[in-house]
N, C-alpha and C positions, 0 to 999 in steps of 0.2 A: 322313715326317719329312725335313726339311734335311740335307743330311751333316755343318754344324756339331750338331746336334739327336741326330744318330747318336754321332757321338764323344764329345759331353755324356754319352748316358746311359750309354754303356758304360767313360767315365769314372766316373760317379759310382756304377755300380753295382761296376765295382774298387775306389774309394775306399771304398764300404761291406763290403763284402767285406772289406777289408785290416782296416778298423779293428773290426769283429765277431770277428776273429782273434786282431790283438791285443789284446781284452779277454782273451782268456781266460788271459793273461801280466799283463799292468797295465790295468786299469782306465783306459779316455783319459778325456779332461775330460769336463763335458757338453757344451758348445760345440760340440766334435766330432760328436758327434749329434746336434745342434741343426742344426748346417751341412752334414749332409748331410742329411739330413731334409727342409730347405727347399729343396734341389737335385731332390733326387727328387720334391719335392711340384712345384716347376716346369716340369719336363724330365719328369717319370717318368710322373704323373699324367694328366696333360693334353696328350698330345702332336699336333702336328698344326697346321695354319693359325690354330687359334684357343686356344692356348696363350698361359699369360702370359710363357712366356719369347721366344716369339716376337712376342710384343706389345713385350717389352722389346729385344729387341734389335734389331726395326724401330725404336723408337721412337729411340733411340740412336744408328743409322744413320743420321736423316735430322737428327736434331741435329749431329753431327760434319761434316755432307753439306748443313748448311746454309749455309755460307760456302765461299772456295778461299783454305785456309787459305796462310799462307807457306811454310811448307815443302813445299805442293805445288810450286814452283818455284821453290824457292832452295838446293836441295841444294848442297852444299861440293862445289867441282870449278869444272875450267876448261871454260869454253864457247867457243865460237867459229861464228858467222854468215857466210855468205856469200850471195851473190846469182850462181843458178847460171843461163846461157843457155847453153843448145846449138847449137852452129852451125846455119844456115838449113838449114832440109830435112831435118835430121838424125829427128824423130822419123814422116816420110814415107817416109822410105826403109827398106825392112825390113832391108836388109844392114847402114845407118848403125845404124838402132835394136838392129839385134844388137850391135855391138859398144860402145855407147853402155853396153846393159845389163850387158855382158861386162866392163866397165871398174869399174861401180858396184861389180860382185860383188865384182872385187878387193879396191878399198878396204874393202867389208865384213869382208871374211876376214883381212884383213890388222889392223882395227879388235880381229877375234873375238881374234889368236894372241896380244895384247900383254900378257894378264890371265891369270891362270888362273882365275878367276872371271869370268862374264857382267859386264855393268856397262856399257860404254862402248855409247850410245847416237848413234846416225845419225837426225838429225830431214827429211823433207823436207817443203816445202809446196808448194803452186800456188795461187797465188789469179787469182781472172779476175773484174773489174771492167769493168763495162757502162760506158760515158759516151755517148751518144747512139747512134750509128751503129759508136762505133770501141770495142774489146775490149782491156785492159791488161792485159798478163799481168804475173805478178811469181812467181820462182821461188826458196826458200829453201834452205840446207842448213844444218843447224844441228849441232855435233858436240859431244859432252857425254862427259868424261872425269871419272867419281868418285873426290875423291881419296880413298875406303876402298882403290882395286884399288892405291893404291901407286905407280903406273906416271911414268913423265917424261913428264908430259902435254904439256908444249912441244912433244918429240918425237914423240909420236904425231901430236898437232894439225897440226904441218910434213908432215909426210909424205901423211894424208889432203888437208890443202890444195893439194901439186903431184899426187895422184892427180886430184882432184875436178878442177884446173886445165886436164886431157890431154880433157875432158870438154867444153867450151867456155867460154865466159867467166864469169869469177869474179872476185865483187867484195865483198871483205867487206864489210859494213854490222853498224849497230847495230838491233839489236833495237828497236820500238819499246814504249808503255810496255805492258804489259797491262788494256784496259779494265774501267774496272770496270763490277759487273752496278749498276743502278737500280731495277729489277721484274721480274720474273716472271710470267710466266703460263701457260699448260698447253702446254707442250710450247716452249715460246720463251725469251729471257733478251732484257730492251733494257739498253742500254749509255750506258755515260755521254753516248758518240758520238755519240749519236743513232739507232744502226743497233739492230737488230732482229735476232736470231742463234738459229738452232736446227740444232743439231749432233747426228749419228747415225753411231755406229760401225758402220762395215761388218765384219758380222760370217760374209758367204759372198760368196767372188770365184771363178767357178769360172774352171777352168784356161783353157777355151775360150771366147773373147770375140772379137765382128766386132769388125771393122776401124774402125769410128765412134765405139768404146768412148770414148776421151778429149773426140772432138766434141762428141759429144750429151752426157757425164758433166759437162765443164767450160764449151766455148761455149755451150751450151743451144740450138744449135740447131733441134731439132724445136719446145721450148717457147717461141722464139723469134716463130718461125709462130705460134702459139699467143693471143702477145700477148706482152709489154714482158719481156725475159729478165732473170736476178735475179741479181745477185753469189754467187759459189760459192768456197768454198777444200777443196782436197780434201790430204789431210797420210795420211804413213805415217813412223810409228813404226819403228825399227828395232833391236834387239836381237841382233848376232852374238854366238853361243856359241864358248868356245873349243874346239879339234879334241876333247881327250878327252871334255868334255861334250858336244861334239855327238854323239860316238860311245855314249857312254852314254843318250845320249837316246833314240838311233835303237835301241838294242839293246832297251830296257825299253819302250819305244811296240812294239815288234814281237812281244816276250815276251808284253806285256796283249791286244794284239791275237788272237794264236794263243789265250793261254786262255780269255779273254773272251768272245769272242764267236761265238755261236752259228748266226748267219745266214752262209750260205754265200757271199752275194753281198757283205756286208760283210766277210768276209775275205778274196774276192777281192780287195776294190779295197783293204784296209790292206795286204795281198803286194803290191800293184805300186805303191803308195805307200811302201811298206819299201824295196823294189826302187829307184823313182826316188833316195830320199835315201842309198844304198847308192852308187849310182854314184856321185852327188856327191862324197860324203865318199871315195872312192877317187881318184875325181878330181882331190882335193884342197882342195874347196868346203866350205863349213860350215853348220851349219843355222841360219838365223836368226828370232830368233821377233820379229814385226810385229805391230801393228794400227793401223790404219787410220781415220779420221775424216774425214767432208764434211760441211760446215756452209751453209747458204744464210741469204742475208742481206734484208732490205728495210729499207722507210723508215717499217713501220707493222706492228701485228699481223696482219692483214689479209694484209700484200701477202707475208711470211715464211711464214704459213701458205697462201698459194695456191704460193708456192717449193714447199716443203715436198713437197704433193702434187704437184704435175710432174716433184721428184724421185722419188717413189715410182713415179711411172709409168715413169721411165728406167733405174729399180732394177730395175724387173720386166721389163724387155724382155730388161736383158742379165744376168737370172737373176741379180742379186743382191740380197744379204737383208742390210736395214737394221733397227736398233736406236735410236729415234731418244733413250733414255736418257731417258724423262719421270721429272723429280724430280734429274735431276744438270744440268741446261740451267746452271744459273747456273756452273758451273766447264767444262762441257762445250767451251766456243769456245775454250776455253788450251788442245785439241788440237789445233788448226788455225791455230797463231802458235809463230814460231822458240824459244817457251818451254815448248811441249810437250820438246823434247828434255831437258830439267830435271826432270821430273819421275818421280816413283817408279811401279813396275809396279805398275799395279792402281788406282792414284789414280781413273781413270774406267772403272768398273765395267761 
């Protein structure tokens, strides 16, 4: 069973429980045992893949999950867009790139302290467009303050924009509109645009990656060689926690770790993963929770799904593991446009 599937039943067998108790005080309705009745007979009875409740509540899922509704990106809050370039050479030089990254941190942690609740989101993008011989880069920073956290969003918003600014050139712009989807088909979404889009959340980056990691990920290099390379946007999510969540996070991840887990190698590596986000947070750093989205584009089904697969081969060289989300494609490509930063955790599955 599902872990919603699990707490259903052990819901519904406390709900019966309770109210078998108190019959023996007042008599409840019938209703009452009518509706628990029919709980148990969907959840209790028939549990597993081929359950009616799991029939209902995929079916439910992919109803709710068949449009991108408005409120995936219109949450109430101030936004703000920018157009980020880094000075020339900066992401070639390993000392520039250090302190490039070292600068981002900042702003994150400083994003994390302003709430006491998580909430304000850091969008960034990269999109990289072919036109014959020559490659357009275009780099976004999108900054999303809810007004639930309460906070002076002007002021944060000022503050982030002269950090992001020490970073190299920044230029606000407006968002453009978000297109909409036309059709669908297995594993793709086409656009009003004309463009063709299938997006997969990277769901394993591991710590260690050569040094051609961005080349081959974003210019397409190798698949260049290959034949005609394919428009790519690659977006990460950013979510800083503030310091005592982070601290509580880091305590109870290490708590479930210690008890949980039985294998001796996988508590190694969640001790020196404890370990790393330990220094951090003494450090003064916070822990921020991200995901991640690359989307490849064409001018056809065809030419999207041969993308697709040349991604997957550059996926597996540098050991990362793709998700390409068949069945969410039509909302999928608003993670890889300055409007994912707007949108609620969990919206892309």
């Amino acid at each position: 069973m599902s872990p919603a599937e699990k707490v259903l039943s052990k819901f519904t067998a406390g709900a019966g429980g309770a109210l078998l108790a108190s019959a023996l005080l007042t008599p409840p309705p019938a209703w009452a045992f009518a509706g628990v009745g029919a709980a148990a007979a969907l959840i209790g009875l028939a549990p597993g893949p081929r359950s009616v409740a799991r029939w209902a509540t995929v079916g439910y899922r992919r109803l709710t999950e068949s449009t991108v509704p408005a409120s995936m990106t219109s949450q109430a809050g101030a936004t703000e867009t920018w157009a980020l370039y880094p000075d020339h050479g900066t992401m070639q030089d390993p000392y520039r790139r250090a302190g490039f990254h070292a600068g981002f941190s900042r702003a994150l942690t400083f994003a994390g302290q302003q709430a006491r609740s998580a909430g304000i989101q850091v969008h960034v993008t990269h999109h990289a467009a072919h036109e014959g011989d020559y490659t357009t880069h275009t780099q976004t920073v999108s900054v999303h303050v809810p007004k639930s956290l309460g906070v002076n969003a002007a002021r944060v918003l000022g503050t982030l924009e002269a950090e992001f600014a020490g970073l190299g050139a920044l230029v606000p712009v407006d968002a453009d509109p978000i297109p909409d989807v036309v059709q669908r088909g297995p594993g793709w979404a086409a656009l009003d645009d004309g463009r063709y889009a299938s997006t997969a959340r990277i769901t394993g980056w591991p710590a260690e990656a050569e040094g051609d990691l961005m080349q081959e990920l974003l210019l397409g290099a190798r698949s260049e060689r290959r034949g005609p390379a394919a428009d790519r946007s690659l977006s990460v999510l950013y979510r800083p926690l503030p310091l005592a969540q982070a601290r509580r996070s880091a305590k109870w991840t290490s708590a479930a770790g210690e008890a949980w887990l039985t294998d001796q190698v996988k508590q190694d590596t969640a001790r020196d993963a404890g370990g790393t986000a330990h220094s951090a947070l003494v450090a003064g750093d916070t822990l921020v929770d991200l995901d991640a989205y690359v989307t490849v584009w064409g001018d056809s089904p065809e030419r999207v799904t041969a993308a697709r697969s040349a991604m997957d081969i550059e996926a597996d060289r540098h050991r990362i593991r793709l998700d390409w989300l068949i069945g969410q494609q039509h909302r999928a490509h608003v993670m890889t446009t300055p409007h994912g930063a707007q949108t609620r955790k969990g919206a892309v599955l």
